[in-house]
N, C-alpha and C positions, 0 to 999 in steps of 0.2 A: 396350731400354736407356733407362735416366732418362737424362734431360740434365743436368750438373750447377746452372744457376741452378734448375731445377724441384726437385731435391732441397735446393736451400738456400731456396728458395721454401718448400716445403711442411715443411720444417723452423720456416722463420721462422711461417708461418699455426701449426704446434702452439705454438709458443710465444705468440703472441700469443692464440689463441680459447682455448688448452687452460689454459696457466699461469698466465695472466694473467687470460684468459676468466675460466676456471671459479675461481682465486685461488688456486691450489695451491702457488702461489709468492709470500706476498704483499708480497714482496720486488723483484719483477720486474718491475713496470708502470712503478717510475721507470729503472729500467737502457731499457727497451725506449723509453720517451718521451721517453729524451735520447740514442737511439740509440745508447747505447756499449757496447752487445752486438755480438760478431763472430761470424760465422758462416763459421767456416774448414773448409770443404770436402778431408778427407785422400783423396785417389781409391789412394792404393795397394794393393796386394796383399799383401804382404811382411811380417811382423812387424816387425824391423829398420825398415826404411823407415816405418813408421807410428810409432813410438817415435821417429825421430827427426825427423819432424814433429810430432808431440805435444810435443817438448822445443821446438822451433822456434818455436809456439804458444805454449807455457810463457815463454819469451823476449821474446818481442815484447810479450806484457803485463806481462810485468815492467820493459821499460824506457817502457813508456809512462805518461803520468801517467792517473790515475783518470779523472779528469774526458771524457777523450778517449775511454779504451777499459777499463771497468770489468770487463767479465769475456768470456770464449771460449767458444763448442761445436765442438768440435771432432768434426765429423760424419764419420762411416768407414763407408761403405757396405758396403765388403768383410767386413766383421765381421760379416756375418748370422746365423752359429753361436751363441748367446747363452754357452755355456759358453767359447769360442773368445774372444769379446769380453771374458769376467771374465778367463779367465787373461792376457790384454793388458793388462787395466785394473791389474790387481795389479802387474805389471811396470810401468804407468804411475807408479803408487802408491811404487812403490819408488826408480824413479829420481826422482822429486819428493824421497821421501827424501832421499835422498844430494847433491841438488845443496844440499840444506841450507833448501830451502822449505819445509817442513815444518811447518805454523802460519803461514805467509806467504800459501801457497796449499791448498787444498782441493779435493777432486773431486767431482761428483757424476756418477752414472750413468746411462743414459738405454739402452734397447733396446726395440723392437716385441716381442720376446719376454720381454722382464723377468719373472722369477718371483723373490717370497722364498722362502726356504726354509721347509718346515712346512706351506706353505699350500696350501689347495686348485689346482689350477692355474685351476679355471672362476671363482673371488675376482677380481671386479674389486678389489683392494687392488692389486695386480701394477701397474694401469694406472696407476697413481702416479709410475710409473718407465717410460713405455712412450711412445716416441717413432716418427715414422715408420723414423727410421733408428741404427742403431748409435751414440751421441755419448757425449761426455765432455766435462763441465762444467766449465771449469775460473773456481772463485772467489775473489774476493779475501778472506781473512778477515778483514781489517780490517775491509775495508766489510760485511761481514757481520753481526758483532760490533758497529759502530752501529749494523744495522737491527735486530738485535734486541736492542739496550738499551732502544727505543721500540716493541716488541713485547711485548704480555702473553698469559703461557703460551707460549713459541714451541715447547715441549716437545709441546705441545697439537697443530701441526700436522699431523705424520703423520696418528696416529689420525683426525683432524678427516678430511684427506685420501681415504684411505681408505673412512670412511663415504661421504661425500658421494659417492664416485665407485661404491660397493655399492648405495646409495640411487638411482643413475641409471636414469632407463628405458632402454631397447633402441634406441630412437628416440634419444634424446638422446646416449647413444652413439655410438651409428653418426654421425651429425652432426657431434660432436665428433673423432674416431677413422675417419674414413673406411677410412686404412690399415690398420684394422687386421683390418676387414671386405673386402677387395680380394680375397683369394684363399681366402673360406670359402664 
């Protein structure tokens, strides 16, 4: 069994050599350099109980100002299933709805198993969205919405993303992705 700082550990190192590293997020270097990224660790089991730690989450950056605590990952280990995690995710999606966030906040998606749909499974495109552990991104749009008014093409990044990460050697992979090599 992980320990929980090792999975917020090794969460935080993807995000710094992977997002940051490789720029797949080139939005992320000042969240991470002014430390106002959280890294909230859900250890539960339970759908219920993980939904409402995700709102809890949702919460606590809602009433904080920017400056302090700009955006959440909220990492769920227990979500290993990838199909298990998107039907979460939607229910996440939904209650963000309804509490009326909707344009306030935004999610993005994060899984060691990440697939789009269409694609080959063996496509490093996948690894765009491929984290050590289960997480849920939760962003501010606002501050989003100014990073890319100073962003040209930001339309552009996926695709960009995607290449670069097809274009990777095997070696530079594994390096970057340790986990994702651990039990192949």
């Amino acid at each position: 069994m992980v320990a929980d700082s090792q999975i917020i550990e090794q969460t935080r190192q993807w995000v710094e050599n992977v997002v940051v590293g490789q720029n797949l997020c080139p939005f992320a270097a000042p969240v991470v350099r002014k430390e106002t990224i959280r890294y909230a660790l859900c250890d539960a089991q339970e759908s219920a109980v993980i939904v409402t730690e995700f709102l809890a989450e949702l919460d606590r950056l809602q009433q904080a100002e920017e400056t302090e605590l700009s955006t959440t990952l909220v990492i769920i280990p227990a979500l290993e299933d990838f199909y298990q995690y998107l039907d979460l995710l939607n229910v996440m999606q939904k209650k963000l709805k309804r509490a009326g966030l909707e344009g306030v906040f935004q999610l993005a998606s994060f899984h060691p198993d990440y697939l789009f749909a269409g694609v080959p499974e063996d496509d490093r495109s996948h690894w765009t969205n491929r984290a050590p552990y289960p997480t849920v991104h939760i962003i501010r749009e606002g501050e989003m919405s100014r990073a890319l008014a100073h962003y040209k093409n930001p339309e552009q990044i996926p695709e960009r993303n995607m290449q670069r990460l097809r274009d990777m050697s095997d070696e530079q992979a594994r390096s970057l992705y340790p986990h994702l090599f651990e039990n192949k």
